[in-house]
Each structure stands twice: as structure tokens, then as C-alpha cells.
N, C-alpha and C positions, 0 to 999 in steps of 0.2 A: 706620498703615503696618505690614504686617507683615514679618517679616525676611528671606520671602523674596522681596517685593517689591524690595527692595536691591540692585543690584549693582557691584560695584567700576570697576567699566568706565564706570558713568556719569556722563561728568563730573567727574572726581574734583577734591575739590578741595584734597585732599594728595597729592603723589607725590613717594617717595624712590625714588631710582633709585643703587643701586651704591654708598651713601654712604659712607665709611669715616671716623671723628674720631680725633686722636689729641690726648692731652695732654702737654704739658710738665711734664716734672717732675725737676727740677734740669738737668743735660745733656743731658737722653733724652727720646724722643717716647716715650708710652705705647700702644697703640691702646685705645680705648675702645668703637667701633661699629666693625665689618667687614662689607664688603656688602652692609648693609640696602637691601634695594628693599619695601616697604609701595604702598598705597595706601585711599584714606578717601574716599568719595563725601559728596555733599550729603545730609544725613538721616541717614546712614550710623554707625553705630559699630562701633568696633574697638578690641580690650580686645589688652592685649599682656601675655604673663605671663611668667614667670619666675622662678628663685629669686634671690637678690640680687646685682647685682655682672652681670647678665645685659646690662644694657645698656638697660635702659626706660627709666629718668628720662634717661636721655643722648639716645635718642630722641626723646621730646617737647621738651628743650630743645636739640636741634640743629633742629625743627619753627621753633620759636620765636624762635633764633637768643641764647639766653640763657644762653649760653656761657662758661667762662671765659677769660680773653682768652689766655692760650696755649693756646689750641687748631687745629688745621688741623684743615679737614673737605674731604674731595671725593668726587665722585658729584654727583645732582643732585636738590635740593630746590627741591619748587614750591607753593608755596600760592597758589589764589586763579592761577593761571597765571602766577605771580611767583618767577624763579628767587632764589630767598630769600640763598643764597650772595655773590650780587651785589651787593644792597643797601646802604645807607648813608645816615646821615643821616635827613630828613627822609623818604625812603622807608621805612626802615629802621624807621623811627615812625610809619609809616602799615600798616605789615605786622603791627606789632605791635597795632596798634587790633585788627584781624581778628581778633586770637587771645585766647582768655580763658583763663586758667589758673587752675587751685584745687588748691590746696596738701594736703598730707597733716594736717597739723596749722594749721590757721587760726591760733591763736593766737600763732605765730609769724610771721604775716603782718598783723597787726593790731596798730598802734603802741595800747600797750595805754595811754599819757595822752590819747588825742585821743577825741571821740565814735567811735559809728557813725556818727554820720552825717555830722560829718568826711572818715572816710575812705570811706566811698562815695561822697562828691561831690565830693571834691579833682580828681580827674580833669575831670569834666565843667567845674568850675569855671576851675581854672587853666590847662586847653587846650585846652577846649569854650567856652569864655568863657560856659559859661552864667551866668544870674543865678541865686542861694545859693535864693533861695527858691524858682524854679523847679526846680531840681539836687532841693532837699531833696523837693519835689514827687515828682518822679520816684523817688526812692530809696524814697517809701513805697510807692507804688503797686509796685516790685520784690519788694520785701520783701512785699509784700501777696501776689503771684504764685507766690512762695514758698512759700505758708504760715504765714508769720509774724503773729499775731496783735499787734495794738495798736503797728501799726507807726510811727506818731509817738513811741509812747514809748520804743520800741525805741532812735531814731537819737538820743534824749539822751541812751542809756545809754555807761556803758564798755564796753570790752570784758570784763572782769572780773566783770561784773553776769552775764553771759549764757552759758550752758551751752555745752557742744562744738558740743552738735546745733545752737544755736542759730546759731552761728558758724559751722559750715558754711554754714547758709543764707544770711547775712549774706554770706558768698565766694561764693556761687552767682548771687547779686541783684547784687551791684556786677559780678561776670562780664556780668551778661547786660545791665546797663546800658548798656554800651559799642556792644552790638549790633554780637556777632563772628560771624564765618563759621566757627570751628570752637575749639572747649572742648578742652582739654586736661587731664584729671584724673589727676593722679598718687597716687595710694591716698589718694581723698577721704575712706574711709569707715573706714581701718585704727584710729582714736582713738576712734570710736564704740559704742556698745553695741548689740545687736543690733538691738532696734527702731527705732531714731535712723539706724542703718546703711538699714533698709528704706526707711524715709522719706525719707531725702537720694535714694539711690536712680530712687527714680518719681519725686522731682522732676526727677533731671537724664537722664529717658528721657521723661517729659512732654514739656519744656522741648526737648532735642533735637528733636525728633518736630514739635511745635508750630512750632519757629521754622526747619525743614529743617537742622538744624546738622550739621558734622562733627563727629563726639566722638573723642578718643582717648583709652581710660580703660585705666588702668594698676593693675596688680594684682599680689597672688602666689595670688589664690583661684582656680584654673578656673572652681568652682560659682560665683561670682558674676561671671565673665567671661561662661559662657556664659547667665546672669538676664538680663544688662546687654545685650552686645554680638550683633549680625548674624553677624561674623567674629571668629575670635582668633587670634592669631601670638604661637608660643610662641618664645621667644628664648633662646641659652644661649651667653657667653661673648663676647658681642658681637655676635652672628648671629643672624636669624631660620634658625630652623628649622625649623617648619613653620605653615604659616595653614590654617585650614579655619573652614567655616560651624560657629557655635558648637555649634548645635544637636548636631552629628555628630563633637564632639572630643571625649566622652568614650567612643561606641563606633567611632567611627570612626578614631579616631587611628592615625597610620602611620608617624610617627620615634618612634623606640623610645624617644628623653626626655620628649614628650609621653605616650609608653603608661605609662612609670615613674612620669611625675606623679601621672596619672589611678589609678593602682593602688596609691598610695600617699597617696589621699585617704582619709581616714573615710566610711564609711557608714551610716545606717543598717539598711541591708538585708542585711547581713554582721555577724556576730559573729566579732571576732577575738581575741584575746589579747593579740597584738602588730600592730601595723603596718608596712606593708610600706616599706622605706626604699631609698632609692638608694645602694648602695655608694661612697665615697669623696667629695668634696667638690667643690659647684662650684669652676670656676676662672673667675679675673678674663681678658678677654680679651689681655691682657699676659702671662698664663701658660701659655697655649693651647698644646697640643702638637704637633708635625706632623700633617699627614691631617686626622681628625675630628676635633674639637675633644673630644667627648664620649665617645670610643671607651675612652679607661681605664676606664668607668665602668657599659658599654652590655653588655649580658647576649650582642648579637649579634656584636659587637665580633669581625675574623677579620684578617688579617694584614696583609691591601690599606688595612683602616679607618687602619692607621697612617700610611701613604704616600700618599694620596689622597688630596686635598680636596675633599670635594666641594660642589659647587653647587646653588641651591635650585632646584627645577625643579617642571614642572606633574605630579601625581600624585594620578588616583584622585580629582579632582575637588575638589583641595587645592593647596599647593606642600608639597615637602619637600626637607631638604637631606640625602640619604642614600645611599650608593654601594650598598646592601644590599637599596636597597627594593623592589624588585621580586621578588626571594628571600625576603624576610621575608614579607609584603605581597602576595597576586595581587588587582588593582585589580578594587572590583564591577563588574557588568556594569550596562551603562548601559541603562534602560527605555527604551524606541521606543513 
């Protein structure tokens, strides 16, 4: 499937619409997400980036409903054409079947006294009621899909026996065991070494691709948002700020935080001295300023940016959220 066979309109089988979360923290609501609207078709992936504090992992686990419990969220989440917000219970537990998640660091997700192969078939076992040796069955043949060589001997091991890379895969196999509609990775690959990073990789753009998955994979890399992903939606301070085809977000790019990013990546095809850096510091969405969020910081930054807020709208064959853009920005011309 190529990336530009993909588009977001078909089908989707994530959509945030308007979503806002806020957390509880002692007597005060915090905001966390502010008007996110996304969307993620079948097959489809979407890399969302940001520096920290942006609001991604809050995203996926507002997808997932994996929340801490003082939280409000509103706007509308749908997965699977299930307003997710609604949910409860055994629904609630069947929305989550759908969804697979892989963590940044596995080994924090891996009761490190039980096997592998334990914990890859506890599920299937205790709420699949499958039988252990069929379960365990399954879990080679996953691991086998993986890449995982001498996969029986793998599921005796501990966790401790087996390297990072290994243990990604190991979260990547019990993921797809379940056999979900859409993956969730939040910096699957940040603990890895560069080659181990490749490798997990093309398995979970294989694996996507092979089984029509939604992916939402979460990063601070561009360059490996736009490897991975169809779309990327850059996020800053709780808000998306801009989505565009990945292919075209590092010459294409059109809010000025995304251009900052991208010019403040390393290259090889530049010799610098120094690196180009963003003036001043993100801010957490609780410390957001009036108007743009990001306007103390933005090189275009003019008087209205303070008193305006603006809204993410369609531009130039993207969205962005920028009172500016079309001043900054004259959108290409569209080939006929």
C-alpha cells in the first residue's frame, strides 16, 4: 500500500472531534488536550510529534480510555464507530480488545518473575478461555511473525534473559495476538539502538500494512515520523497544530512550530557549528498564554497573535492552526 493510496476520509476508524481533557490536581482542573480533532483510517498511520508536555501520550490514552480516574474529557471520540466516552463495563472491555498498545520501555510492562510466555497468554487464557497449550501455541507462531527466532525457547524465558530489541518484539507479538483494529505506540523505539530501532520498525509498518491496522505512533523524531507514517500532526501545548502528508512536512511545512522543528533537526547535508534551537521553552497546556499558544516563541509572532486564538483549519492541502498563514505562507497551486 503506498502512502498515497491512504486517505483520512476512508472510513476512519479513529475520530477525535473537539476533544478537550482536563486533570485533577488537588482543587483545580488542569487542561491537558485542547481541541484536538485527528482522524486515522484503516491501514492508515499517523505519527504525532511534539516536544514533551505537548500532549501525545494524553492523546493515545484518551483513544484508549486509559485515563487517570480524575479526569473529564469532552468532544467526541469514536473508535471502531463507538463513541468511546460512553462506554462502561463490559463494553468498555470490549473497546479495549480493539486496541493494542506498546509502551516506550517494555520492560516496565513485563512482570519481570513470570515467563514470556505467561505473560503473552494470560489474556487469551483467563478471558479467551483459551486452553494454555493452545494459547502457548499461538504465542509461538506471534513471536515467529515477528522475527523472533527459537520461539519455544523464547516463552520459557524471563524477561531478564532477553535484550530490549527482544522485548519490543515480544510487546509487539502479545499486541497483535489479540487481534486489534488499531496499535497505539507511544516511543516504541526511544530505548533502542539504532539498528534494533530499524528493525522493530518494518515490523510494525509490515504488520500494520498486512493486517489493514490503524497505527498511532508517537514520537519527538520528524525523520522517523515521516519513515513510519502516511500523515503527521505536530502538536504543541495541548493542540494540534498542524497535520500534513508526511512526505511534505519537512519542505512543506506551514505553522511556523513545525518550520522551527524541521530547522532545528541535524542534517547531513548542512555543516553547522551550531544548531538551530527554538527560543524559550515549551509550555505545558495549563500554562498556555492568551491568543497563540506558541506566539512568545514564533519568529512571526505580531500583536493580534497575542489576542486571537486561533483555530486549526484546512490550508495549502494540510490543516493548521495560525492567524498568520496566509501572510507568512501563499498556498501552492493546485495541478489540474
Amino acid at each position: 500500500m503506498s502512502r498515497s493510496s491512504v486517505r483520512p476520509s476512508d472510513s476512519p476508524v479513529i475520530q477525535l472531534e473537539n476533544v478537550a481533557a482536563d486533570v485533577r490536581v488537588g482543587e483545580q482542573w488542569r487542561p491537558v488536550l485542547r481541541e484536538v480533532s485527528l482522524t486515522v483510517g484503516a491501514g492508515e498511520a499517523l505519527g504525532i510529534v511534539g516536544e514533551s508536555g505537548s500532549g501525545k501520550s494524553m492523546t493515545a490514552r484518551t483513544i484508549a480510555r486509559l485515563l487517570p480516574p480524575a479526569t473529564r474529557v469532552t468532544g467526541t471520540v469514536r473508535v471502531a464507530g463507538q463513541d468511546v466516552n460512553s462506554l462502561s463495563g463490559k463494553s468498555l472491555r470490549r473497546h479495549r480488545s480493539l486496541m493494542g498498545v506498546i509502551f516506550q520501555d517494555p520492560k516496565a510492562h513485563i512482570n519481570p518473575v513470570r515467563t514470556i510466555g505467561d505473560f503473552m497468554t494470560e489474556t487469551l487464557v483467563l478471558v479467551d478461555g483459551v486452553r494454555r497449550a493452545e494459547a502457548l501455541e499461538r504465542a509461538a507462531h506471534a513471536l515467529g511473525d515477528v522475527g523472533v527466532t527459537s520461539p519455544e525457547r523464547r516463552l520459557a524465558q524471563y524477561p531478564h534473559e532477553l535484550s530490549g530489541g527482544l522485548l519490543q518484539r515480544v510487546m509487539i507479538a502479545t499486541v497483535l495476538l489479540g487481534d486489534p483494529q488499531v496499535i497505539l505506540a507511544d516511543e516504541p523505539t526511544t530505548a533502542l539502538d539504532v539498528t534494533t530501532q530499524s528493525e522493530v520498525i518494518a515490523i510494525l509498518d509490515e504488520m500494520r500494512r498486512e493486517r489493514n491496522l490503524a497505527l498511532v505512533f508517537i514520537t519527538h523524531d520528524l525523520e522517523l515520523a515521516s519513515a513510519v507514517c502516511d500523515r503527521t500532526a505536530v502538536m504543541y501545548a495541548g493542540q494540534v497544530v498542524e497535520t500534513r502528508a508526511s512526505g511534505a512536512i519537512h519542505e512543506h511545512a506551514r505553522h511556523p512550530y513545525t518550520r522551527a522543528l524541521v530547522g532545528a533537526r541535524p542534517t547531513l547535508d548542512l555543516r553547522q557549528r551550531r544548531l538551530t534551537v527554538i527560543p524559550g521553552r515549551p509550555v505545558a497546556p495549563a500554562e498556555a498564554p492568551p491568543g497563540c499558544s506558541f506566539h512568545p516563541r514564533c519568529q512571526y509572532a505580531k500583536e493580534a497573535c497575542a489576542a486571537i486564538e486561533p483555530v486549526l483549519e484546512p490550508f495549502d492541502n494540510g490543516t493548521v492552526r495560525c492567524i498568520r498563514k496566509h501572510e507568512i505562507w501563499e498556498p501552492e497551486p493546485t495541478n489540474r
